[in-house]
Biopython code that builds the backbone (N, CA, C, O; Angstrom):
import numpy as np
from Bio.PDB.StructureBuilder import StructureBuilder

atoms = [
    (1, "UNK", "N", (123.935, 108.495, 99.673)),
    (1, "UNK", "CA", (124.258, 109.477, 100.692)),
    (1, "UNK", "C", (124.452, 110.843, 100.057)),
    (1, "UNK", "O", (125.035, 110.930, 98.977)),
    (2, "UNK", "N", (123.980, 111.920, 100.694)),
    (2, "UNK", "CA", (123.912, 113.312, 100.453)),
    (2, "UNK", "C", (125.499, 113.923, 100.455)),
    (2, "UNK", "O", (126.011, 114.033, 101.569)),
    (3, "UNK", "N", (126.285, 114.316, 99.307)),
    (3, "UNK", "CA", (127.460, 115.077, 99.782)),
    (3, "UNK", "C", (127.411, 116.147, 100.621)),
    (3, "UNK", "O", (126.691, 117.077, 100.259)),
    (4, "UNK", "N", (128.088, 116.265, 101.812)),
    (4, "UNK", "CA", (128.060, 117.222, 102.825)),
    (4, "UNK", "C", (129.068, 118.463, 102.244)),
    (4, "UNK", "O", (130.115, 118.540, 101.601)),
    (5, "UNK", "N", (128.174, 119.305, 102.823)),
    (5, "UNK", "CA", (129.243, 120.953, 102.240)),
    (5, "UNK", "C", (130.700, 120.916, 103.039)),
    (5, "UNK", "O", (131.446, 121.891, 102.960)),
    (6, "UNK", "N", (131.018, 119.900, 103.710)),
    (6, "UNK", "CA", (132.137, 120.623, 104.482)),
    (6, "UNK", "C", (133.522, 120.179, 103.823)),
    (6, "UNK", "O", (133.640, 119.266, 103.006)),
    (7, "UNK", "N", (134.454, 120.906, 104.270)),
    (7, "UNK", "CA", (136.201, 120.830, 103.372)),
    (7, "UNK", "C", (136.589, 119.634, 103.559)),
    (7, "UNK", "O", (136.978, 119.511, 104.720)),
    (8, "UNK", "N", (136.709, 118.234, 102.684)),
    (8, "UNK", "CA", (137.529, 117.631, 103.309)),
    (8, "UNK", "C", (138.980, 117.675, 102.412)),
    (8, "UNK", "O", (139.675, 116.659, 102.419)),
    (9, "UNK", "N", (139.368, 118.721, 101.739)),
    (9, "UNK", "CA", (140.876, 118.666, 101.381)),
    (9, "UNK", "C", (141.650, 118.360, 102.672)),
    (9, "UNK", "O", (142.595, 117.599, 102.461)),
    (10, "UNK", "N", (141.526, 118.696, 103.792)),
    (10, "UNK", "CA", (143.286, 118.252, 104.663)),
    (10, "UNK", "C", (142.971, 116.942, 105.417)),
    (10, "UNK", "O", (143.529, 116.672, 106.480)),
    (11, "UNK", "N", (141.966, 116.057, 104.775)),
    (11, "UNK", "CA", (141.334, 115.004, 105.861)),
    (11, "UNK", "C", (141.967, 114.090, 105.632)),
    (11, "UNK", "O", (142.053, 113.832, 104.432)),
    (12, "UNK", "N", (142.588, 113.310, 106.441)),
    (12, "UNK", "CA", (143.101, 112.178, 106.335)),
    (12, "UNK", "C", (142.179, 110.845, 106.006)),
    (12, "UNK", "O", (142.667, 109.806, 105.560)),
    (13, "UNK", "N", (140.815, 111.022, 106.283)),
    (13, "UNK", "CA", (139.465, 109.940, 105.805)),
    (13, "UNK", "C", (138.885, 110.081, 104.698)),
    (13, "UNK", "O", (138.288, 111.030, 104.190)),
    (14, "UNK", "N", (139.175, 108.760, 104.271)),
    (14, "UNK", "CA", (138.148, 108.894, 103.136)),
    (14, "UNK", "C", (136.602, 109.586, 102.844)),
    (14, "UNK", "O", (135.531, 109.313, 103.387)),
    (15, "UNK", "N", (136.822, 110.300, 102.081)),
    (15, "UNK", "CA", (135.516, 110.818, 101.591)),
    (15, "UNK", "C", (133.759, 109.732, 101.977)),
    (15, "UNK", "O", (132.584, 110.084, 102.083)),
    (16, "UNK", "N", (134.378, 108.535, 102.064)),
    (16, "UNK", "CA", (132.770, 108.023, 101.573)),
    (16, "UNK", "C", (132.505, 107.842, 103.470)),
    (16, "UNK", "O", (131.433, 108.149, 103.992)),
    (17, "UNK", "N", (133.709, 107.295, 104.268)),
    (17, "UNK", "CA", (133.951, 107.128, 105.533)),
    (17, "UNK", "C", (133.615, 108.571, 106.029)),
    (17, "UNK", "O", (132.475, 108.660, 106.485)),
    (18, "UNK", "N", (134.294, 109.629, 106.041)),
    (18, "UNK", "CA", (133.694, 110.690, 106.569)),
    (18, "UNK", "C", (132.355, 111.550, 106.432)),
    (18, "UNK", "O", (132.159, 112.528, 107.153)),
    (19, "UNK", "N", (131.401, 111.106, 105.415)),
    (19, "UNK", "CA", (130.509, 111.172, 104.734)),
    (19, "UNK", "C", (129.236, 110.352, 105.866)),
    (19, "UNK", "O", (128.234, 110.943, 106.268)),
    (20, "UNK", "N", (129.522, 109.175, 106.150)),
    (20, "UNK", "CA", (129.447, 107.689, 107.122)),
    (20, "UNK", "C", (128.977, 108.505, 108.427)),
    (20, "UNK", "O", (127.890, 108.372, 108.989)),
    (21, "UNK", "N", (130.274, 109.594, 108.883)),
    (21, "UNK", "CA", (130.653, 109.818, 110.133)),
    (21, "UNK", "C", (129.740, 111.027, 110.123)),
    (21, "UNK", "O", (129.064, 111.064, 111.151)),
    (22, "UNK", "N", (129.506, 112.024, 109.291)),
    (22, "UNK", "CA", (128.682, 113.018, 109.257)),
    (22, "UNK", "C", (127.416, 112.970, 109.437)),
    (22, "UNK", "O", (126.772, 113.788, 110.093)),
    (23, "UNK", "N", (126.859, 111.736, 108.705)),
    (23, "UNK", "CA", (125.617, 111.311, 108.836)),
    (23, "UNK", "C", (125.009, 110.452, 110.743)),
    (23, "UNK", "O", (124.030, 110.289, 111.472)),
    (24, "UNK", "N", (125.936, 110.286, 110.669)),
    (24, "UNK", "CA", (126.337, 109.527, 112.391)),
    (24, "UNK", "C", (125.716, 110.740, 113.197)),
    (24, "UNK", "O", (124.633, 110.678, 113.778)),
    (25, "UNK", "N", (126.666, 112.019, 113.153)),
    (25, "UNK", "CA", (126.540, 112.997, 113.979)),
    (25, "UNK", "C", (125.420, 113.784, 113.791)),
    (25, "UNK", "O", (125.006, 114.471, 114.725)),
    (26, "UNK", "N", (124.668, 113.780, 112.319)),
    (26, "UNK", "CA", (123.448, 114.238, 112.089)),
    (26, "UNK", "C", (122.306, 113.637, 112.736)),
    (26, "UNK", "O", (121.453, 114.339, 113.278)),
    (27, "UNK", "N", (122.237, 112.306, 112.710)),
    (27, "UNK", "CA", (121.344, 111.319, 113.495)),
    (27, "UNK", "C", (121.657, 111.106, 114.754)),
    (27, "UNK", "O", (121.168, 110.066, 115.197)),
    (28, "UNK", "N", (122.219, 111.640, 115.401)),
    (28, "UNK", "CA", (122.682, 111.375, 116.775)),
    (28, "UNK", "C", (121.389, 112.310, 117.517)),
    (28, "UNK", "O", (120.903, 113.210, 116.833)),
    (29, "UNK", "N", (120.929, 112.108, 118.721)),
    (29, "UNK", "CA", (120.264, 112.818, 119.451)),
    (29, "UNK", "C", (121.057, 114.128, 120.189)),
    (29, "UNK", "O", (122.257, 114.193, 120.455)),
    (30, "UNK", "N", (120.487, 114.686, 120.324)),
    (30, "UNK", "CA", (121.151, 116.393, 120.871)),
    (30, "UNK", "C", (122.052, 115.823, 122.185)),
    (30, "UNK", "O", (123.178, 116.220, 122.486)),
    (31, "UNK", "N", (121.304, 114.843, 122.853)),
    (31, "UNK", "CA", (121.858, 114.669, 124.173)),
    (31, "UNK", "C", (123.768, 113.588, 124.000)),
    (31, "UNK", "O", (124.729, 113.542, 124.768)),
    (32, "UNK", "N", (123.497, 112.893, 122.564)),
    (32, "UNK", "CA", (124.636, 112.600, 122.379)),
    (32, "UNK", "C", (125.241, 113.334, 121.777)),
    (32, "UNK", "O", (126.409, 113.151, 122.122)),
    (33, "UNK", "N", (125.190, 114.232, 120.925)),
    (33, "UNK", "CA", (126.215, 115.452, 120.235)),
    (33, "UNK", "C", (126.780, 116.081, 121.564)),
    (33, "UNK", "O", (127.956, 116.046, 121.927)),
    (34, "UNK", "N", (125.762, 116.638, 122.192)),
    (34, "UNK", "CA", (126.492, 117.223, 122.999)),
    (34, "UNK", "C", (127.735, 116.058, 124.376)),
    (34, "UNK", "O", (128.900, 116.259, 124.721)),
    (35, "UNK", "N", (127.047, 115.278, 124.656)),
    (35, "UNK", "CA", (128.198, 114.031, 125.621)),
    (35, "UNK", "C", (129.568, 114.233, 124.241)),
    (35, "UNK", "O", (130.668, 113.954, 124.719)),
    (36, "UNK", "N", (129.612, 114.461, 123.399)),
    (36, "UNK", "CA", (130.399, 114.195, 122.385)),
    (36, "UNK", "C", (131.182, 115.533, 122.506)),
    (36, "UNK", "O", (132.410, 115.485, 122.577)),
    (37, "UNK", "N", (130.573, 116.644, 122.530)),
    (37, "UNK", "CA", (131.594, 117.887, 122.433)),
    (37, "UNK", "C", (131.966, 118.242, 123.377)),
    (37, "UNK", "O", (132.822, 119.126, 123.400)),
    (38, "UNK", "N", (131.228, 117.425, 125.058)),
    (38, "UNK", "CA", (131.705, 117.325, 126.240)),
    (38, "UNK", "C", (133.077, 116.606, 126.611)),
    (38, "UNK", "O", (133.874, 117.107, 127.405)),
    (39, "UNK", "N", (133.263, 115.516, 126.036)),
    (39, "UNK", "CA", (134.436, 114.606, 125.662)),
    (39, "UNK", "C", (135.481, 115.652, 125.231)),
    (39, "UNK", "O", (136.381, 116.238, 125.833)),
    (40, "UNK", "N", (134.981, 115.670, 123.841)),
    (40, "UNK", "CA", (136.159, 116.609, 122.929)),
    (40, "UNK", "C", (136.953, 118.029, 124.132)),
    (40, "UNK", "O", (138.084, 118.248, 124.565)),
    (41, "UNK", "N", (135.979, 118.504, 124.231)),
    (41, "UNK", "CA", (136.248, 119.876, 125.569)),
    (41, "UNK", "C", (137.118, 119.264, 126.720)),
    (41, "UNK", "O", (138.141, 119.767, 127.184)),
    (42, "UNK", "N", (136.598, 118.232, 127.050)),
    (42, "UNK", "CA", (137.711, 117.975, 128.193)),
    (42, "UNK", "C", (138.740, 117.079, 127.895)),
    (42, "UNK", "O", (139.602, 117.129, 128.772)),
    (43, "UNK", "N", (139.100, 115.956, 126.652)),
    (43, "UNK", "CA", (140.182, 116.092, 126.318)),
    (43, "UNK", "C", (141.373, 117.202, 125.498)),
    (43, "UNK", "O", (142.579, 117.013, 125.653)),
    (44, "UNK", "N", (140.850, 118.329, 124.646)),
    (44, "UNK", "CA", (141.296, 119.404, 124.906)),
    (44, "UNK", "C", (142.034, 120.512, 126.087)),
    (44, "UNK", "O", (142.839, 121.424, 125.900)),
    (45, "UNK", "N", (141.494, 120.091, 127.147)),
    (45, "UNK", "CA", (141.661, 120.764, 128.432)),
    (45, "UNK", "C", (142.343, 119.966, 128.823)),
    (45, "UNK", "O", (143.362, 120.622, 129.038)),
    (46, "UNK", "N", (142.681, 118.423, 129.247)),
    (46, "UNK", "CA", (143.443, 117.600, 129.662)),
    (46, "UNK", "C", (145.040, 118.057, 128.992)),
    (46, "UNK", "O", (146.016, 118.215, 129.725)),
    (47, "UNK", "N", (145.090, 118.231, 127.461)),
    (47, "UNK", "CA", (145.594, 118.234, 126.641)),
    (47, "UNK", "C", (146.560, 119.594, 127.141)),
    (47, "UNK", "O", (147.789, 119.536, 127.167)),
    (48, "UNK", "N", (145.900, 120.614, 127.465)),
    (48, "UNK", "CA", (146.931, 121.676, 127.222)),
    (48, "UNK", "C", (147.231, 121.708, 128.749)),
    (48, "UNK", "O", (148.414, 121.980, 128.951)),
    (49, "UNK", "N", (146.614, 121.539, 129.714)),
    (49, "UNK", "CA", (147.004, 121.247, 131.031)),
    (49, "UNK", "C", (148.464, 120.214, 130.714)),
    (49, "UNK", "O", (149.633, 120.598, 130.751)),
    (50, "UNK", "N", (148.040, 119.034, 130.452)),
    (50, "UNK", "CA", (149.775, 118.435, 130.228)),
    (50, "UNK", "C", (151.204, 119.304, 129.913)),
    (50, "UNK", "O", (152.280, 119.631, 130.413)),
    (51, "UNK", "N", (150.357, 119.419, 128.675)),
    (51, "UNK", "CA", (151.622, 120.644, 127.661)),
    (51, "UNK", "C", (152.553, 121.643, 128.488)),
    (51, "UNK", "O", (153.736, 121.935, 128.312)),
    (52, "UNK", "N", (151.442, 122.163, 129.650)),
    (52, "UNK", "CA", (151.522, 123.353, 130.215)),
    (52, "UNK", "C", (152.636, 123.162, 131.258)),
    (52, "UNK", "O", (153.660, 123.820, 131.441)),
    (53, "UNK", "N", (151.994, 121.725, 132.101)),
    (53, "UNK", "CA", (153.000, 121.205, 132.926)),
    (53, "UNK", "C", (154.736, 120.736, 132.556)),
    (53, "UNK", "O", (155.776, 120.958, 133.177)),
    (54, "UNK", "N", (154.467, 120.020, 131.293)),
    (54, "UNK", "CA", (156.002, 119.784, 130.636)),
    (54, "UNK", "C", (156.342, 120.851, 130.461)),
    (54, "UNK", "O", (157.562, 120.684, 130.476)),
    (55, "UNK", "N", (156.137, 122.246, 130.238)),
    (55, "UNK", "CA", (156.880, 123.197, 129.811)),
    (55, "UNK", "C", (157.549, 123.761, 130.638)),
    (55, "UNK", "O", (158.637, 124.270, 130.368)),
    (56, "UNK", "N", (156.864, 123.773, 132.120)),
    (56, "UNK", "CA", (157.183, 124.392, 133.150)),
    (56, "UNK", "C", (156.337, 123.246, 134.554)),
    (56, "UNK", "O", (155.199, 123.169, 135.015)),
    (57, "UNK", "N", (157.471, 122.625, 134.771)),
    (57, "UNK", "CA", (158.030, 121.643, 135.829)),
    (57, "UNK", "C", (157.798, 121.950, 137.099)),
    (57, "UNK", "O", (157.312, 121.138, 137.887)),
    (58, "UNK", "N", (158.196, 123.403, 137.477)),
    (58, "UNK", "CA", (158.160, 123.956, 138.300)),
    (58, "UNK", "C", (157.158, 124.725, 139.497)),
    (58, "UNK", "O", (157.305, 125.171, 140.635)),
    (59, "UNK", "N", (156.033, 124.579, 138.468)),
    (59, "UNK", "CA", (154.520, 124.871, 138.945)),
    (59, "UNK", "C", (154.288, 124.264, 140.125)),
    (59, "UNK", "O", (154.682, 123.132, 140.406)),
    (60, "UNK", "N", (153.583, 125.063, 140.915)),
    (60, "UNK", "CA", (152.593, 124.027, 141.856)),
    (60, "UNK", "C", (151.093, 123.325, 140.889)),
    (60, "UNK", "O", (150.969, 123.107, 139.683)),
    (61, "UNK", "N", (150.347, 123.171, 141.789)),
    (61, "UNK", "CA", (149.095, 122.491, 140.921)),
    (61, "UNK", "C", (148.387, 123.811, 141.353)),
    (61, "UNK", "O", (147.713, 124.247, 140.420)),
    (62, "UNK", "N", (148.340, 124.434, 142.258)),
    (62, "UNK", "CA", (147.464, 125.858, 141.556)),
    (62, "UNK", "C", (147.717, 126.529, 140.875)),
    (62, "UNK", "O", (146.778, 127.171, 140.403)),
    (63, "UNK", "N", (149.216, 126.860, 140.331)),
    (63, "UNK", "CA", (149.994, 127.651, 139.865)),
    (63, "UNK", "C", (149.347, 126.917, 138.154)),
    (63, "UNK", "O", (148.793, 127.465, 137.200)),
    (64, "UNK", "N", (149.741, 125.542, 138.401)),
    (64, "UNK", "CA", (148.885, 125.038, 136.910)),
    (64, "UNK", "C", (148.012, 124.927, 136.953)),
    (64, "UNK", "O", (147.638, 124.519, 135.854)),
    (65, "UNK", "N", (147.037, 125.048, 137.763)),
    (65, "UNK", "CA", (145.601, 125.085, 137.191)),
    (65, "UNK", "C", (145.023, 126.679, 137.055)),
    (65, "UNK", "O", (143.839, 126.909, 136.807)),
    (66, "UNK", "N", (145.880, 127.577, 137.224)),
    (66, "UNK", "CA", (145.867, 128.857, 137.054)),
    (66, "UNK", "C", (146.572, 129.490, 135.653)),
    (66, "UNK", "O", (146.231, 130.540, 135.109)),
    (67, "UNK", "N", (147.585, 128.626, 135.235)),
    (67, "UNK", "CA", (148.173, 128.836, 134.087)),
    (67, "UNK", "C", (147.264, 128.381, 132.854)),
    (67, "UNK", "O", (147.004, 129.084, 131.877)),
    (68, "UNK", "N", (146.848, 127.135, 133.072)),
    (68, "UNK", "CA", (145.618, 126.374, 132.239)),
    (68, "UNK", "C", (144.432, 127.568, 131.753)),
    (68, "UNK", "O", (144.232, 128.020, 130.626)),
    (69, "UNK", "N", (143.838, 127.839, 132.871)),
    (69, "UNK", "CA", (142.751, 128.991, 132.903)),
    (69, "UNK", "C", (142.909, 129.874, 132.338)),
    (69, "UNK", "O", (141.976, 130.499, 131.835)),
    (70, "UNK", "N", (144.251, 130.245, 132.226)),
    (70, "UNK", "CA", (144.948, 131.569, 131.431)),
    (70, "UNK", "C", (145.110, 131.558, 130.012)),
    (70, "UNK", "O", (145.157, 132.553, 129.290)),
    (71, "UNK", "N", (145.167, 130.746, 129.776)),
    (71, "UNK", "CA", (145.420, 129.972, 128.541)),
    (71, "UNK", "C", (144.404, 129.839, 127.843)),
    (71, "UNK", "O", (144.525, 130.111, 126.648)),
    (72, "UNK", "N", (143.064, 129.376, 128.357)),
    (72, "UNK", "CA", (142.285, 128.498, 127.895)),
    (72, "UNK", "C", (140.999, 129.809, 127.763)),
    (72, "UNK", "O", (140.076, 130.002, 126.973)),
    (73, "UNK", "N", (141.510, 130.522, 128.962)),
    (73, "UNK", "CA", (140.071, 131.928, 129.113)),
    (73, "UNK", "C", (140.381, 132.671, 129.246)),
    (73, "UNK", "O", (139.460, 133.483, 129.330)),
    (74, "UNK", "N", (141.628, 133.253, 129.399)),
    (74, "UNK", "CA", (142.599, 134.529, 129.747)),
    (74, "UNK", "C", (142.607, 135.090, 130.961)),
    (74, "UNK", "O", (142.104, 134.531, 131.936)),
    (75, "UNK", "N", (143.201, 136.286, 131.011)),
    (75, "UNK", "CA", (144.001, 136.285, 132.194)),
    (75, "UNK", "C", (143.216, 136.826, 133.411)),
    (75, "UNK", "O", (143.580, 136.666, 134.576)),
    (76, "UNK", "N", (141.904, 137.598, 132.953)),
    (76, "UNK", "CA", (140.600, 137.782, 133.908)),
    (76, "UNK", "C", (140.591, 136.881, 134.899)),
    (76, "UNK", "O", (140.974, 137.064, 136.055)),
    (77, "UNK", "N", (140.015, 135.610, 134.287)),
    (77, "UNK", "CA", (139.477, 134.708, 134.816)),
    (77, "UNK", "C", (140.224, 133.960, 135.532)),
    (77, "UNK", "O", (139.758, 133.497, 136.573)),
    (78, "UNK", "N", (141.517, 133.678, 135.155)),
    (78, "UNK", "CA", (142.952, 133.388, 136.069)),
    (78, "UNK", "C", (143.405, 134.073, 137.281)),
    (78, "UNK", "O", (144.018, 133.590, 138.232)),
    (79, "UNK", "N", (142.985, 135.346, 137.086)),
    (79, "UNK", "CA", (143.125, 135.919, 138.557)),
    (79, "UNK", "C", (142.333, 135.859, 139.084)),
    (79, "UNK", "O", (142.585, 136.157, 140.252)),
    (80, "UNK", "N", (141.291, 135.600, 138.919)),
    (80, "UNK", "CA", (139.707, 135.293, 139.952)),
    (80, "UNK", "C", (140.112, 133.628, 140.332)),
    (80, "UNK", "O", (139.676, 133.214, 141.406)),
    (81, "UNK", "N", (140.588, 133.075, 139.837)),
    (81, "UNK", "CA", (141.361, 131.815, 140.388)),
    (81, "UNK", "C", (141.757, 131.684, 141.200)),
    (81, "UNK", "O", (141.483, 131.099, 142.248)),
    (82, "UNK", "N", (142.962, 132.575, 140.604)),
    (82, "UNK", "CA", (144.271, 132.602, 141.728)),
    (82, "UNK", "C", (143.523, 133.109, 143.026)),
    (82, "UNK", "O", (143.767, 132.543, 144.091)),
    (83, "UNK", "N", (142.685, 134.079, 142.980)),
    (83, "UNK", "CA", (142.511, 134.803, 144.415)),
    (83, "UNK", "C", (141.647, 133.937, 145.054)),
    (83, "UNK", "O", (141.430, 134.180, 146.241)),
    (84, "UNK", "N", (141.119, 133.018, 144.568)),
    (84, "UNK", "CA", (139.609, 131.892, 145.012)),
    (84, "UNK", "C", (140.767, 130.762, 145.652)),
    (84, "UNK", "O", (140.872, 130.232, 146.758)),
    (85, "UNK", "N", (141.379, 130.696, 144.689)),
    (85, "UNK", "CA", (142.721, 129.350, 145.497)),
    (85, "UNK", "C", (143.519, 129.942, 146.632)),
    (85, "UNK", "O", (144.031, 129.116, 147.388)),
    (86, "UNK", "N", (143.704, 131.117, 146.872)),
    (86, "UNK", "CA", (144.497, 132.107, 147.945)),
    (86, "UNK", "C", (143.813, 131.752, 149.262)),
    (86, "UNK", "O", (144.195, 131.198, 150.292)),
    (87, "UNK", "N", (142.254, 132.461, 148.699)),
    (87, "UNK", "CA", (140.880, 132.381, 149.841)),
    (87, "UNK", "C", (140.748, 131.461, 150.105)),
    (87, "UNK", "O", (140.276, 131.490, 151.242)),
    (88, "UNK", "N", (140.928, 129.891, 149.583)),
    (88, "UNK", "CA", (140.179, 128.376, 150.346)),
    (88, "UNK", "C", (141.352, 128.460, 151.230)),
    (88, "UNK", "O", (141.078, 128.353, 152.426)),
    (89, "UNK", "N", (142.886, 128.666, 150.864)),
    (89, "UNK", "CA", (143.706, 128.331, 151.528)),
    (89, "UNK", "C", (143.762, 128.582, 153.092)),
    (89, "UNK", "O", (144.364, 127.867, 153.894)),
    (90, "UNK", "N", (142.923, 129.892, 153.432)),
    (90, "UNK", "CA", (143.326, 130.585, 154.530)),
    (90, "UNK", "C", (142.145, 129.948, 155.734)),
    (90, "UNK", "O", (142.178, 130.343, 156.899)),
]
sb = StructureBuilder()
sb.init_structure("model")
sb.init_model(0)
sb.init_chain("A")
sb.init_seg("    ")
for serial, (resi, resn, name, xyz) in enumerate(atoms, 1):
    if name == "N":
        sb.init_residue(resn, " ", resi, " ")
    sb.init_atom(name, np.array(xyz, "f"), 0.0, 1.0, " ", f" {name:<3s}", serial, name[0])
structure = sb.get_structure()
């Protein structure tokens, strides 16, 4: 197997195992890399949506899915939210 250029000083996997896993993702077809960084993206997003909610209890669910957005894309795009969640309401 080819040593791959990438850092693994802070990796918790073994070198020959992550080596294994690199080659995995090299041979993978485009259509599975990407289902793969589709995954990753939306457990990320699951992820800080939670966070967001434990921090502040108090939210509605637009209020958090507006805080999420803010977070995740800033505050532009959070107010084009908020005003899109205002507008279905009415």
């Amino acid at each position: 197997m080819q040593r791959s250029t990438y850092n693994t000083t802070f990796s918790d996997t073994s070198p020959k195992i992550e080596e294994f896993q690199i080659l995995l993702l090299r041979n993978a077809s485009v259509a599975r890399r990407l289902s793969k960084v589709r995954s990753l993206s939306q457990t990320a997003i699951q992820l800080s949506r939670r966070a967001i909610a434990r921090s502040n209890p108090e939210l509605t669910d637009d209020e958090l899915k507006c805080r999420t957005v803010e977070y995740l894309y800033g505050e532009s795009l959070a107010r084009k939210l908020q005003e899109y969640l205002a507008e279905r309401k009415k």
